[in-house]
N, CA and C atoms of all chains as a GROMACS GRO file, in nm:
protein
  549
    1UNK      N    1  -9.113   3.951   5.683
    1UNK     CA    2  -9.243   3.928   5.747
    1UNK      C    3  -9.323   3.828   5.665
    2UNK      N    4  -9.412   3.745   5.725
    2UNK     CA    5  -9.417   3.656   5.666
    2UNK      C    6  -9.575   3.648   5.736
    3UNK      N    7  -9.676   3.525   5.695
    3UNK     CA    8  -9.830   3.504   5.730
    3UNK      C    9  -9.839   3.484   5.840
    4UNK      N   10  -9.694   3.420   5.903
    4UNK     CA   11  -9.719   3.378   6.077
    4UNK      C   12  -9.721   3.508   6.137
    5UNK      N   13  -9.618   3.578   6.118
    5UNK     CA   14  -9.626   3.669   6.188
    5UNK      C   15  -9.720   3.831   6.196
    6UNK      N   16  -9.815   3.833   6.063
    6UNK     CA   17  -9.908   3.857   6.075
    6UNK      C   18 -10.059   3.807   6.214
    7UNK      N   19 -10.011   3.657   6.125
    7UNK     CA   20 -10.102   3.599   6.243
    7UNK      C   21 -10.073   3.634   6.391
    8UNK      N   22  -9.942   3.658   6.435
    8UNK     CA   23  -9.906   3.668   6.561
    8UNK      C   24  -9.954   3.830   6.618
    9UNK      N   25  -9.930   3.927   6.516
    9UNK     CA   26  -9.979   4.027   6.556
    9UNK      C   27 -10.166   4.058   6.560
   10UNK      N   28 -10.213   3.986   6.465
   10UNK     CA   29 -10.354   3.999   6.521
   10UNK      C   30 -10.365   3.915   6.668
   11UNK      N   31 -10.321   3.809   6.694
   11UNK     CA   32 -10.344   3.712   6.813
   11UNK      C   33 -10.299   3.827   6.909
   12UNK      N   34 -10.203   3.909   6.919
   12UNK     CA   35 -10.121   4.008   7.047
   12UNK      C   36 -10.286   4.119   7.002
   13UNK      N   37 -10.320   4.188   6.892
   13UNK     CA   38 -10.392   4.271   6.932
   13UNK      C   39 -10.553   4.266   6.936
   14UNK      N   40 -10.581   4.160   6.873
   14UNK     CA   41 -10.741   4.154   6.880
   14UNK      C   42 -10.795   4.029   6.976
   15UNK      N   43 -10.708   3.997   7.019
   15UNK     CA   44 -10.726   3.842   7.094
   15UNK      C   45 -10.784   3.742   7.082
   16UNK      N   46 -10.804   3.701   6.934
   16UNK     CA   47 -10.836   3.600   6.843
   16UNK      C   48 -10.673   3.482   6.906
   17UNK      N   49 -10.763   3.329   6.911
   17UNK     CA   50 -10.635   3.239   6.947
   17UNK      C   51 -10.570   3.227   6.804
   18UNK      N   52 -10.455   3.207   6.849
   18UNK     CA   53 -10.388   3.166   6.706
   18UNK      C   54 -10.381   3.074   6.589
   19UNK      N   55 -10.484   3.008   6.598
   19UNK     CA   56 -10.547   2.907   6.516
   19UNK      C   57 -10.663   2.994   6.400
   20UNK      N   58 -10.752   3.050   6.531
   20UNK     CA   59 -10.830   3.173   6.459
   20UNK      C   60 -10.772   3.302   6.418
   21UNK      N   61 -10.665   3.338   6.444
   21UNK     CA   62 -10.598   3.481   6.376
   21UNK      C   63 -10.501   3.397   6.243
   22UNK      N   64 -10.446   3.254   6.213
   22UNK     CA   65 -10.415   3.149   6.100
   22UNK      C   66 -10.522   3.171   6.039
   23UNK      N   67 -10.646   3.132   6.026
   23UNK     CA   68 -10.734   3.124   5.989
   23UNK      C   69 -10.769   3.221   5.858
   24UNK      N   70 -10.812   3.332   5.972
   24UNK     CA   71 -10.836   3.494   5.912
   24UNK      C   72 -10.755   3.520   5.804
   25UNK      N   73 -10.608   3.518   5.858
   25UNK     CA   74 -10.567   3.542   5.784
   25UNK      C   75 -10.521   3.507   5.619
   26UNK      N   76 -10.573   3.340   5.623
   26UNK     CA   77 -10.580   3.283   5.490
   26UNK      C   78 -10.692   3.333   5.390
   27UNK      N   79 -10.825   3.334   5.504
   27UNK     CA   80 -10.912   3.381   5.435
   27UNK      C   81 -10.930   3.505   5.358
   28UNK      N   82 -10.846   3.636   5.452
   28UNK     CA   83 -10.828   3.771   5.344
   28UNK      C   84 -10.805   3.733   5.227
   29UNK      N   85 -10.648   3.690   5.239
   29UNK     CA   86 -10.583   3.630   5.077
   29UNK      C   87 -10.640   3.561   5.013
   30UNK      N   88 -10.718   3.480   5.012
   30UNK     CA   89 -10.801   3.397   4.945
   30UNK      C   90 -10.925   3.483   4.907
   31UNK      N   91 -10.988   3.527   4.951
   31UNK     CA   92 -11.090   3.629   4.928
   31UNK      C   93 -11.001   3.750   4.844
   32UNK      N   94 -10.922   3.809   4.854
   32UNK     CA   95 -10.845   3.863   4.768
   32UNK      C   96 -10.808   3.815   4.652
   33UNK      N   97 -10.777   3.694   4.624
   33UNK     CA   98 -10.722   3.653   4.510
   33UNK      C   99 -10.845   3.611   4.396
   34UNK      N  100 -10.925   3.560   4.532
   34UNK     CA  101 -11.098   3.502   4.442
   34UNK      C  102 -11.134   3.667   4.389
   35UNK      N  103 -11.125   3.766   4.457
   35UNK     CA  104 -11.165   3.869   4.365
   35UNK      C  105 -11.068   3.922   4.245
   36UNK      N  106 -10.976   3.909   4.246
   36UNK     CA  107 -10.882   3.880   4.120
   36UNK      C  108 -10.928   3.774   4.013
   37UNK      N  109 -10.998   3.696   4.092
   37UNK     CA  110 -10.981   3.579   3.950
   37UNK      C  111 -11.095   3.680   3.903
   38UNK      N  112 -11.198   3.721   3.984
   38UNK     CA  113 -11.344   3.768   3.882
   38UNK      C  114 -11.273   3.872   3.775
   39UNK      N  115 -11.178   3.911   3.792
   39UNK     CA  116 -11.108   4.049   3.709
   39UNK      C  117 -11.134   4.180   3.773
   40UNK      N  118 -11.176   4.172   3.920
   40UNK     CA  119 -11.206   4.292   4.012
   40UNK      C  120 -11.079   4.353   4.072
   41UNK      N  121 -11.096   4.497   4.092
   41UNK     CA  122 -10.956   4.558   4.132
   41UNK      C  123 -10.986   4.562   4.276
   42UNK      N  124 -10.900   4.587   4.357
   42UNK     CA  125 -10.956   4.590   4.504
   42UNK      C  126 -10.878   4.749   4.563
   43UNK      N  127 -10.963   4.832   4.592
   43UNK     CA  128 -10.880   4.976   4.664
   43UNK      C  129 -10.874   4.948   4.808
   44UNK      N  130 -10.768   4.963   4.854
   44UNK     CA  131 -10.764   4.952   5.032
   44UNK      C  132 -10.662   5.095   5.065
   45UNK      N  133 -10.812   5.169   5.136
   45UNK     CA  134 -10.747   5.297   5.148
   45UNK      C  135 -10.668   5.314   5.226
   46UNK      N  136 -10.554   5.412   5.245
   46UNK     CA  137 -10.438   5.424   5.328
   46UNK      C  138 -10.366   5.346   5.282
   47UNK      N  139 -10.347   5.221   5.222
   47UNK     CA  140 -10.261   5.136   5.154
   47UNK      C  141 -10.248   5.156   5.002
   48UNK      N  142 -10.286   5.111   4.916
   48UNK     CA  143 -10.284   5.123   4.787
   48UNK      C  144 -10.388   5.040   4.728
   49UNK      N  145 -10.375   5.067   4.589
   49UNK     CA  146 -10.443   4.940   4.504
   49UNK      C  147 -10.438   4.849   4.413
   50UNK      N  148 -10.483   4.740   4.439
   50UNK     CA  149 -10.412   4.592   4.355
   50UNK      C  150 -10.496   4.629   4.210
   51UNK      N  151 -10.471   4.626   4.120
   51UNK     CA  152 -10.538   4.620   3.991
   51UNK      C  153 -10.517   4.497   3.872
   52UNK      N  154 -10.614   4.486   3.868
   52UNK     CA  155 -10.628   4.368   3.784
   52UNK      C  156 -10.614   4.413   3.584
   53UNK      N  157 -10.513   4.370   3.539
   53UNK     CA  158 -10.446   4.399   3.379
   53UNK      C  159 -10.505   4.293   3.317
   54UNK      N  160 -10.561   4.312   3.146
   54UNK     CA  161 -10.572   4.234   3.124
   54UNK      C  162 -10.497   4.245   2.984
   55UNK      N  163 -10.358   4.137   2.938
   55UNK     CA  164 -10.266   4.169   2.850
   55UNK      C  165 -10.326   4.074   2.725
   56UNK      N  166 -10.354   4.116   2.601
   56UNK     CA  167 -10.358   4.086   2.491
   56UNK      C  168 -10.269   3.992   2.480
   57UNK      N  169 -10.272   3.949   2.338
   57UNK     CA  170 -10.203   3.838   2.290
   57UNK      C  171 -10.098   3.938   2.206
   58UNK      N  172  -9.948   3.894   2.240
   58UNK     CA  173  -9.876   3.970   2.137
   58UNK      C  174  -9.737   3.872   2.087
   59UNK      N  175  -9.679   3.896   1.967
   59UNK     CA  176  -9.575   3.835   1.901
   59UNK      C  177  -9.480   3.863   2.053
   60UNK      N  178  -9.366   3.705   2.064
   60UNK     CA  179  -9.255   3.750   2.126
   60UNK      C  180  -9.147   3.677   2.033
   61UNK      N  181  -9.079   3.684   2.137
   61UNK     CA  182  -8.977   3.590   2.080
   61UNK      C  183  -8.901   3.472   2.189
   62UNK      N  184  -8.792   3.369   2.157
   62UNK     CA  185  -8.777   3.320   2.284
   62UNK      C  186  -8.603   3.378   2.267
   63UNK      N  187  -8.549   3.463   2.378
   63UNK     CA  188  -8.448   3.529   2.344
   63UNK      C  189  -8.319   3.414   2.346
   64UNK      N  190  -8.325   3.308   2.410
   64UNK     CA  191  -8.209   3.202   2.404
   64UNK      C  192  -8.246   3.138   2.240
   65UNK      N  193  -8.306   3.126   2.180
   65UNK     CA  194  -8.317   3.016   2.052
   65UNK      C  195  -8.412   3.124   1.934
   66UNK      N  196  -8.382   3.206   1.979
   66UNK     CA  197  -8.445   3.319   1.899
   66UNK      C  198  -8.592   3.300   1.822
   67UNK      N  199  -8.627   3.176   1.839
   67UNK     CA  200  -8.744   3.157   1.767
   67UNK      C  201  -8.857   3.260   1.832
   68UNK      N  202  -8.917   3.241   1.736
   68UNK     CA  203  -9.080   3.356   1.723
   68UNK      C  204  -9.191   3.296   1.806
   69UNK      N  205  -9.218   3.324   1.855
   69UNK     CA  206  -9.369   3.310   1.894
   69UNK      C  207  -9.488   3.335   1.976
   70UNK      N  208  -9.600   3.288   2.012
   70UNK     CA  209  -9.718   3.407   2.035
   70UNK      C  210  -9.738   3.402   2.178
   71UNK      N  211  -9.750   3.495   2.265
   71UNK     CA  212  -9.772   3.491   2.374
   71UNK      C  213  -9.895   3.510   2.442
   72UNK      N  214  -9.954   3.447   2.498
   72UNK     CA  215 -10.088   3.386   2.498
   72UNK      C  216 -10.179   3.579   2.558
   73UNK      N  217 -10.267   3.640   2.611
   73UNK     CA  218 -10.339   3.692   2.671
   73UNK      C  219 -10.304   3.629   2.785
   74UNK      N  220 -10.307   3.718   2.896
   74UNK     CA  221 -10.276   3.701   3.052
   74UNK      C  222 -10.347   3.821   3.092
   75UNK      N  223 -10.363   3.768   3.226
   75UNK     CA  224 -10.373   3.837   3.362
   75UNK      C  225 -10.295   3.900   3.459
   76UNK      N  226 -10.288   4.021   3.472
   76UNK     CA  227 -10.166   4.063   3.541
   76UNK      C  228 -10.183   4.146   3.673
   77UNK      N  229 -10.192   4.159   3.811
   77UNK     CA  230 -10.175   4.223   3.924
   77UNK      C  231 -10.121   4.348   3.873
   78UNK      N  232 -10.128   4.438   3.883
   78UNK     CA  233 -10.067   4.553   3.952
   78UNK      C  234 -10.094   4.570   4.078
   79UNK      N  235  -9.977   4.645   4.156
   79UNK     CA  236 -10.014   4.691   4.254
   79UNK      C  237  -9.933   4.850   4.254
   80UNK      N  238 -10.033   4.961   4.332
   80UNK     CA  239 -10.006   5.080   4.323
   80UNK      C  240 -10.009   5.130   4.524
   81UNK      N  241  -9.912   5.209   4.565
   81UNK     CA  242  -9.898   5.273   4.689
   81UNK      C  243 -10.003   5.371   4.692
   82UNK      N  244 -10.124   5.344   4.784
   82UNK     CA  245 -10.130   5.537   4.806
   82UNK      C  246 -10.010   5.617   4.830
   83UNK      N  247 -10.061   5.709   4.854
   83UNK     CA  248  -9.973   5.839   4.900
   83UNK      C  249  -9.928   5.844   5.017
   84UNK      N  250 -10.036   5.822   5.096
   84UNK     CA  251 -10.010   5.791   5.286
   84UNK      C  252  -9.888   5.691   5.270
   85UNK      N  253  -9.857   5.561   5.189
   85UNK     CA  254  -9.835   5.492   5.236
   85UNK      C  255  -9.672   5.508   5.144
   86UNK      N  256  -9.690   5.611   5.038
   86UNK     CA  257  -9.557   5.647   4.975
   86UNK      C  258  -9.469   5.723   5.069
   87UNK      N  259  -9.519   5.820   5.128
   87UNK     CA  260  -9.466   5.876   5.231
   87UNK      C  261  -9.390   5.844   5.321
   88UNK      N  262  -9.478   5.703   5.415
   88UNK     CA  263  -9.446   5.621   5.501
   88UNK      C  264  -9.300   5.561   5.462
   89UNK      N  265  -9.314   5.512   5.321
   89UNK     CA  266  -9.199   5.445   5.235
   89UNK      C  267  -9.069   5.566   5.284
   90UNK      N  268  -9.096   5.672   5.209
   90UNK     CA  269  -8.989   5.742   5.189
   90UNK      C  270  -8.911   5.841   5.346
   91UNK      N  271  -8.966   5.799   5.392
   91UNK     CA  272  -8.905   5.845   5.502
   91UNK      C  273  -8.771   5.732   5.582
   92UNK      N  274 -11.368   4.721   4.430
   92UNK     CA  275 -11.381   4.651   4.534
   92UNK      C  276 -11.319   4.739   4.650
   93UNK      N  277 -11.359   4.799   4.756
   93UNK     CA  278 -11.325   4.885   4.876
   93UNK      C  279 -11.268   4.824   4.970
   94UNK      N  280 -11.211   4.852   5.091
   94UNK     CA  281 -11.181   4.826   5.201
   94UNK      C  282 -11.296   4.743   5.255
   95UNK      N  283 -11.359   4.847   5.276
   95UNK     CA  284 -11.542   4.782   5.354
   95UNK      C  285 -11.604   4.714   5.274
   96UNK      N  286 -11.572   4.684   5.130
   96UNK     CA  287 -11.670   4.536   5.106
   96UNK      C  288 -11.577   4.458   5.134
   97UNK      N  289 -11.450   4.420   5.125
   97UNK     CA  290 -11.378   4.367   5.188
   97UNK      C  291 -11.381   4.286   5.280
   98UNK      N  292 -11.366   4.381   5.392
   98UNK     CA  293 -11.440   4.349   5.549
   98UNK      C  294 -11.570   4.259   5.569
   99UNK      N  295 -11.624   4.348   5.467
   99UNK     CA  296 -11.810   4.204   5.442
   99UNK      C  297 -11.803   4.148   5.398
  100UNK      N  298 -11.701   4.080   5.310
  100UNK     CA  299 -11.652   3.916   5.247
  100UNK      C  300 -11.643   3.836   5.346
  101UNK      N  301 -11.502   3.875   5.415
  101UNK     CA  302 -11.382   3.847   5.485
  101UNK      C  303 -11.567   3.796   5.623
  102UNK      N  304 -11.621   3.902   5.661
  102UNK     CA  305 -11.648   3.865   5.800
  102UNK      C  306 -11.797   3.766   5.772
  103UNK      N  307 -11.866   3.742   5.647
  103UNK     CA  308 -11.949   3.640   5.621
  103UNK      C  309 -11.866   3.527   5.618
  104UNK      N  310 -11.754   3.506   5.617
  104UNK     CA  311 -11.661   3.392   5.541
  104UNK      C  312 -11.605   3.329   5.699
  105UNK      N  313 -11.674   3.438   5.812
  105UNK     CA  314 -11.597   3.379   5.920
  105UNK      C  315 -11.667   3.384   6.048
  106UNK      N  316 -11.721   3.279   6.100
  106UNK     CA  317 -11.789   3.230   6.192
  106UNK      C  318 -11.740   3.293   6.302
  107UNK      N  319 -11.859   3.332   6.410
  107UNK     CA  320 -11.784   3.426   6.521
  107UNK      C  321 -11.726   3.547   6.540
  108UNK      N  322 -11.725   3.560   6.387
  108UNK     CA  323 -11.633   3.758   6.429
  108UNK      C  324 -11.705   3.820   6.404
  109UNK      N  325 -11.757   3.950   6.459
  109UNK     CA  326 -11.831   4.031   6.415
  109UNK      C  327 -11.776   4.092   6.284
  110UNK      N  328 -11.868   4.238   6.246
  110UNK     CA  329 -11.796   4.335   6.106
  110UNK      C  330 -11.663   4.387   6.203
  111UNK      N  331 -11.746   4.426   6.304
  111UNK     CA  332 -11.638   4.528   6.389
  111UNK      C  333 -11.465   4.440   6.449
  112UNK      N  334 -11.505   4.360   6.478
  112UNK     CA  335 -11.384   4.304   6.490
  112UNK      C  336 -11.319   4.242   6.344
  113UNK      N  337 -11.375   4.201   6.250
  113UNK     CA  338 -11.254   4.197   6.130
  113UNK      C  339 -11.237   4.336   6.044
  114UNK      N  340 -11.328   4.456   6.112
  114UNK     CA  341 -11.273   4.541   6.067
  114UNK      C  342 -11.123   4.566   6.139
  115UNK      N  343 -11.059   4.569   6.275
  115UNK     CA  344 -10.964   4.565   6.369
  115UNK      C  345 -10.872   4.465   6.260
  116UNK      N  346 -10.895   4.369   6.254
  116UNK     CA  347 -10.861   4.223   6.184
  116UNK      C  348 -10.758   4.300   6.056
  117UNK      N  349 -10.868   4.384   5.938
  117UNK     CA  350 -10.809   4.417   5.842
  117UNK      C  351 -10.706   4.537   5.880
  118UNK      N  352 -10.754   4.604   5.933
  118UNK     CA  353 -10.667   4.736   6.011
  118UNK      C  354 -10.488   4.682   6.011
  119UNK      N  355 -10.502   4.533   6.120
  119UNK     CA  356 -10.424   4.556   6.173
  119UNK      C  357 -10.342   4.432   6.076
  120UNK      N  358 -10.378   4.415   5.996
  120UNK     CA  359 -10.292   4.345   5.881
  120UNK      C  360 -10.205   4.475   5.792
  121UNK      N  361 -10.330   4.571   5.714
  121UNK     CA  362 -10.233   4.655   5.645
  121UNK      C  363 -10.185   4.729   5.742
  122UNK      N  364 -10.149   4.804   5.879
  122UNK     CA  365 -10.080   4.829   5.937
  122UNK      C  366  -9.964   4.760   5.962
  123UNK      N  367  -9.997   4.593   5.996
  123UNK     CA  368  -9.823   4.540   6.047
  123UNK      C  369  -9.787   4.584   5.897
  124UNK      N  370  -9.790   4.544   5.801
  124UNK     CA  371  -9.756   4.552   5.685
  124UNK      C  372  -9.699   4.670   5.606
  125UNK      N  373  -9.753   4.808   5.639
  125UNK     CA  374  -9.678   4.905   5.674
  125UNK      C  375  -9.554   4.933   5.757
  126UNK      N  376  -9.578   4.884   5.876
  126UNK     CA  377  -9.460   4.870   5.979
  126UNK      C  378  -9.388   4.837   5.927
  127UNK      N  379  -9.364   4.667   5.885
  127UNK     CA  380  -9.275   4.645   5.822
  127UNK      C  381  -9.183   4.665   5.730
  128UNK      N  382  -9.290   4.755   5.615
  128UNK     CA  383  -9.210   4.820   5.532
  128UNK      C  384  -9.094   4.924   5.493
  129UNK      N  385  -9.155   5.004   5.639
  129UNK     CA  386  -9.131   5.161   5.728
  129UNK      C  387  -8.970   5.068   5.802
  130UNK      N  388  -8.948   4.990   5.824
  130UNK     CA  389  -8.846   4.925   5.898
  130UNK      C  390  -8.764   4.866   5.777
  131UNK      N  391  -8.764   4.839   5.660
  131UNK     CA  392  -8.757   4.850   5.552
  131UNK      C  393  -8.736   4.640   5.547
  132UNK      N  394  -8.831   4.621   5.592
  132UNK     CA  395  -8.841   4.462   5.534
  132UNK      C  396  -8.909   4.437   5.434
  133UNK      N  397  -8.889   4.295   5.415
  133UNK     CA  398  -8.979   4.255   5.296
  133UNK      C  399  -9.053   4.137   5.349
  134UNK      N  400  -9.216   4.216   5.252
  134UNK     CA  401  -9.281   4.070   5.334
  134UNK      C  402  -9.336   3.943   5.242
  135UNK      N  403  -9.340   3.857   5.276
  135UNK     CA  404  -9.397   3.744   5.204
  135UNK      C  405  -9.520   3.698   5.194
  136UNK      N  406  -9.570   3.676   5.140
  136UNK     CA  407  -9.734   3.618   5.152
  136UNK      C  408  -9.732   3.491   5.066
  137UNK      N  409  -9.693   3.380   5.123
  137UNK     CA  410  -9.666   3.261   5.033
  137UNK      C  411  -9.806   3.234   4.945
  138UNK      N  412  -9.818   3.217   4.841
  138UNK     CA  413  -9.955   3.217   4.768
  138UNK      C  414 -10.015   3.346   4.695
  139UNK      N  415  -9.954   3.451   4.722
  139UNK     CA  416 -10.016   3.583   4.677
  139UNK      C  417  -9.928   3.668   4.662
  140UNK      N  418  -9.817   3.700   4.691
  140UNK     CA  419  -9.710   3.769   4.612
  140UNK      C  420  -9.579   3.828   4.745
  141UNK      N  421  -9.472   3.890   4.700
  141UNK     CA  422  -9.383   3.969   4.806
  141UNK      C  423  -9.442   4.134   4.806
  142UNK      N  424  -9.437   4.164   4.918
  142UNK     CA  425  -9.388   4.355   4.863
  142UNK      C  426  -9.259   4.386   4.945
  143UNK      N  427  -9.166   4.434   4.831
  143UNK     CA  428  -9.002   4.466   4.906
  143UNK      C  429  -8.991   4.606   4.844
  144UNK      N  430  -8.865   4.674   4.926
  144UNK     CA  431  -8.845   4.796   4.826
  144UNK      C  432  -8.733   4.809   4.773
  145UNK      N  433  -8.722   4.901   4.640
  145UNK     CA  434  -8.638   4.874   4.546
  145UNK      C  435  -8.578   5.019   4.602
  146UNK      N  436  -8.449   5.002   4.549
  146UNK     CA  437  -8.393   5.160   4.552
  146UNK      C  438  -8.382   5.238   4.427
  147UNK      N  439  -8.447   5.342   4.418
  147UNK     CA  440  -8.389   5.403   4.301
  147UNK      C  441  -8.293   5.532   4.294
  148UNK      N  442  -8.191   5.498   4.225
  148UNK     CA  443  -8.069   5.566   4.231
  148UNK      C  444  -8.102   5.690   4.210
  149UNK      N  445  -7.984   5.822   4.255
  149UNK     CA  446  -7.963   5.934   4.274
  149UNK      C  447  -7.987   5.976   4.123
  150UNK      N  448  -8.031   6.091   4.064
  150UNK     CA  449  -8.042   6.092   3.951
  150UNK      C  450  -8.023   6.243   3.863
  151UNK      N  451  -7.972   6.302   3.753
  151UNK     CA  452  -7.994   6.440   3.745
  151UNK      C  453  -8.109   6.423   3.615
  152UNK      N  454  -8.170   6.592   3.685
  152UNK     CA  455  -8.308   6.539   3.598
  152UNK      C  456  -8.325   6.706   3.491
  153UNK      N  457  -8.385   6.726   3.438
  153UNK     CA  458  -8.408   6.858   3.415
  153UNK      C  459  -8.560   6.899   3.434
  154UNK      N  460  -8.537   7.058   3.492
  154UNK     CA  461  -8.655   7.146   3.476
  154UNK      C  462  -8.743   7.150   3.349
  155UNK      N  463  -8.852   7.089   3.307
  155UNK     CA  464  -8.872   7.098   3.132
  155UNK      C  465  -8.910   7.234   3.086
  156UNK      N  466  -8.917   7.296   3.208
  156UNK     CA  467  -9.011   7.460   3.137
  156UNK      C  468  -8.866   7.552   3.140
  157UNK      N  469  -8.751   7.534   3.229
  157UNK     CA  470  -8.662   7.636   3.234
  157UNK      C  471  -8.542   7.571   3.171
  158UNK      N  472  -8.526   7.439   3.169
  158UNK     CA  473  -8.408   7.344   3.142
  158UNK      C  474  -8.304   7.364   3.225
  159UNK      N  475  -8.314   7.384   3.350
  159UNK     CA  476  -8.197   7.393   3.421
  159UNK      C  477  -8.192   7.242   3.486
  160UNK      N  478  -8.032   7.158   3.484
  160UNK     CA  479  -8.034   7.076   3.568
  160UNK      C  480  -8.089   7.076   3.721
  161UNK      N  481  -8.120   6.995   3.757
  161UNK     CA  482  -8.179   6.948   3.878
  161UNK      C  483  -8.163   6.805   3.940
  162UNK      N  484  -8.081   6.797   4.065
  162UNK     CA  485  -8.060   6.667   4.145
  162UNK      C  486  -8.174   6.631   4.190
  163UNK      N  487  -8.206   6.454   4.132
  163UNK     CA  488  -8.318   6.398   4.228
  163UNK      C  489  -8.265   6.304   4.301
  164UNK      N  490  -8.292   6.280   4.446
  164UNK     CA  491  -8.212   6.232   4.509
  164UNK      C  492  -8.226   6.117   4.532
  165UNK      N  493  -8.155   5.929   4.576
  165UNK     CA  494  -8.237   5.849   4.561
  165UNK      C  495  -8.338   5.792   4.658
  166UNK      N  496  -8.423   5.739   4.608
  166UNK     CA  497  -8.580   5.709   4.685
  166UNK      C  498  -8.581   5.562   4.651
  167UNK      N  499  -8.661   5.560   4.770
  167UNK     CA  500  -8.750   5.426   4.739
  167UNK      C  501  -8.874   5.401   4.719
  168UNK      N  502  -8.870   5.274   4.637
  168UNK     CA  503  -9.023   5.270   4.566
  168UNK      C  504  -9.034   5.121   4.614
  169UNK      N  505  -9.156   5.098   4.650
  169UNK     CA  506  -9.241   4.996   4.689
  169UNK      C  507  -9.274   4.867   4.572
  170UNK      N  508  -9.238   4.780   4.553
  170UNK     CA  509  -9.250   4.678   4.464
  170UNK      C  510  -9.346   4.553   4.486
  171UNK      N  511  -9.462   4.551   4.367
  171UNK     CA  512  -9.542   4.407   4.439
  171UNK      C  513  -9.520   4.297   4.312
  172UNK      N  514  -9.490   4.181   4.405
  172UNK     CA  515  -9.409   4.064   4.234
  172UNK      C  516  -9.574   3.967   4.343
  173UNK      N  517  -9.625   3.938   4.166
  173UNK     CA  518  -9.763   3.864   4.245
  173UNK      C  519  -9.704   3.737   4.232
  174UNK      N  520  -9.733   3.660   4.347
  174UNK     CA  521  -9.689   3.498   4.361
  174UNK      C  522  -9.709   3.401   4.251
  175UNK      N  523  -9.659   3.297   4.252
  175UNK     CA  524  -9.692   3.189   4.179
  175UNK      C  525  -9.816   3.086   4.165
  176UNK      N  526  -9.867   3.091   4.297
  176UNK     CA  527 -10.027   3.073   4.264
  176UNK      C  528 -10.115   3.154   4.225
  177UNK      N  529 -10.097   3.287   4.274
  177UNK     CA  530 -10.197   3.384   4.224
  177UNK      C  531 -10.181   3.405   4.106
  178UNK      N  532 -10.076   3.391   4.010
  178UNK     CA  533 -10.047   3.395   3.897
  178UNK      C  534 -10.116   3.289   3.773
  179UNK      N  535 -10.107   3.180   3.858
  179UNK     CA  536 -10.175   3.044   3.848
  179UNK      C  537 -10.342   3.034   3.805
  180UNK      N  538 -10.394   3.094   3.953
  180UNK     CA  539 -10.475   3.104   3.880
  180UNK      C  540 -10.614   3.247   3.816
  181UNK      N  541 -10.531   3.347   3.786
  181UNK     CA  542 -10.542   3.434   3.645
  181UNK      C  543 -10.560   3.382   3.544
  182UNK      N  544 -10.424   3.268   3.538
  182UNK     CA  545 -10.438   3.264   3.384
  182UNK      C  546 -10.410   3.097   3.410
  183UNK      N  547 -10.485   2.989   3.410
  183UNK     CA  548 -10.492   2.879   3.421
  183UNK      C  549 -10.503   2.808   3.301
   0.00000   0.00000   0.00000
């Protein structure tokens, strides 16, 4: 599944044309991700929640040339299932 | 960040829709998206990440209070790998 076909199912159920259900749908993700950059977690109930990590700086190494070195602080997504939607999974 | 502020991003950000209709809007995104999953696809969101599911194998586990073996059987677990732009820009 892929953004078109998102788009296609809002266009079949809310009757937005498909230019405007394209649209929408960039804008969630984008509005999603812009709240990621702020370092905001986002809960979407019945679904799960995206959480925003924030990883320190720590020693690595590079495992092909074995050399040492520091790996910067990052930003990291999690994402977690509700329960409703673990369920859904496991069936 | 909630569902419903969400919805009040998403529907200031968009000319013509009411709350009530991009509430429908958001509904019916994490629903296909469920569907899909429930059918056991994987979906793509070019720019923001996949969610596919992984299998995790059959397993023997123990009781920790009685120690008796115990079969866990295998399941699936839901996996989110965040895309290459969204990754982008986190950490720019």
């Amino acid at each position: 599944m892929t953004k078109a076909d998102l788009a296609d199912a809002i266009f079949e159920k809310v009757g937005l044309s498909k230019k405007e259900a394209q649209d929408i749908i960039e804008i969630i993700f984008d509005t999603l991700k812009q709240t990621f950059k702020e370092g905001e977690s986002v809960k979407v109930s019945g679904f799960g929640t995206f959480h925003v990590r924030k990883k320190a700086a720590r020693r690595g190494r590079n495992p092909k040339t074995g050399e040492d070195l520091e790996i910067s602080p990052r930003k990291v997504i999690t994402f977690r299932a509700s329960n409703k939607l673990k369920l859904v999974i496991e069936q | 960040m909630t569902r419903s502020a969400l919805v009040d991003k998403v529907a200031e950000k968009v000319e013509g829709l009411t709350r009530k209709q991009t509430e429908i809007v958001m509904e019916t995104v994490f629903d296909s998206i469920k569907e899909a999953l429930q059918k056991g696809e994987k979906i793509e969101i070019r720019g923001f990440g996949n969610f596919r599911l992984k299998t995790r194998n059959p397993r023997k586990a123990r009781n920790p209070k009685t120690g008796e073996s115990v079969d866990v059987p295998a399941k699936k677990v839901l996996h989110f790998k965040v895309g290459k732009e969204l990754k982008e820009l986190l950490n720019p």
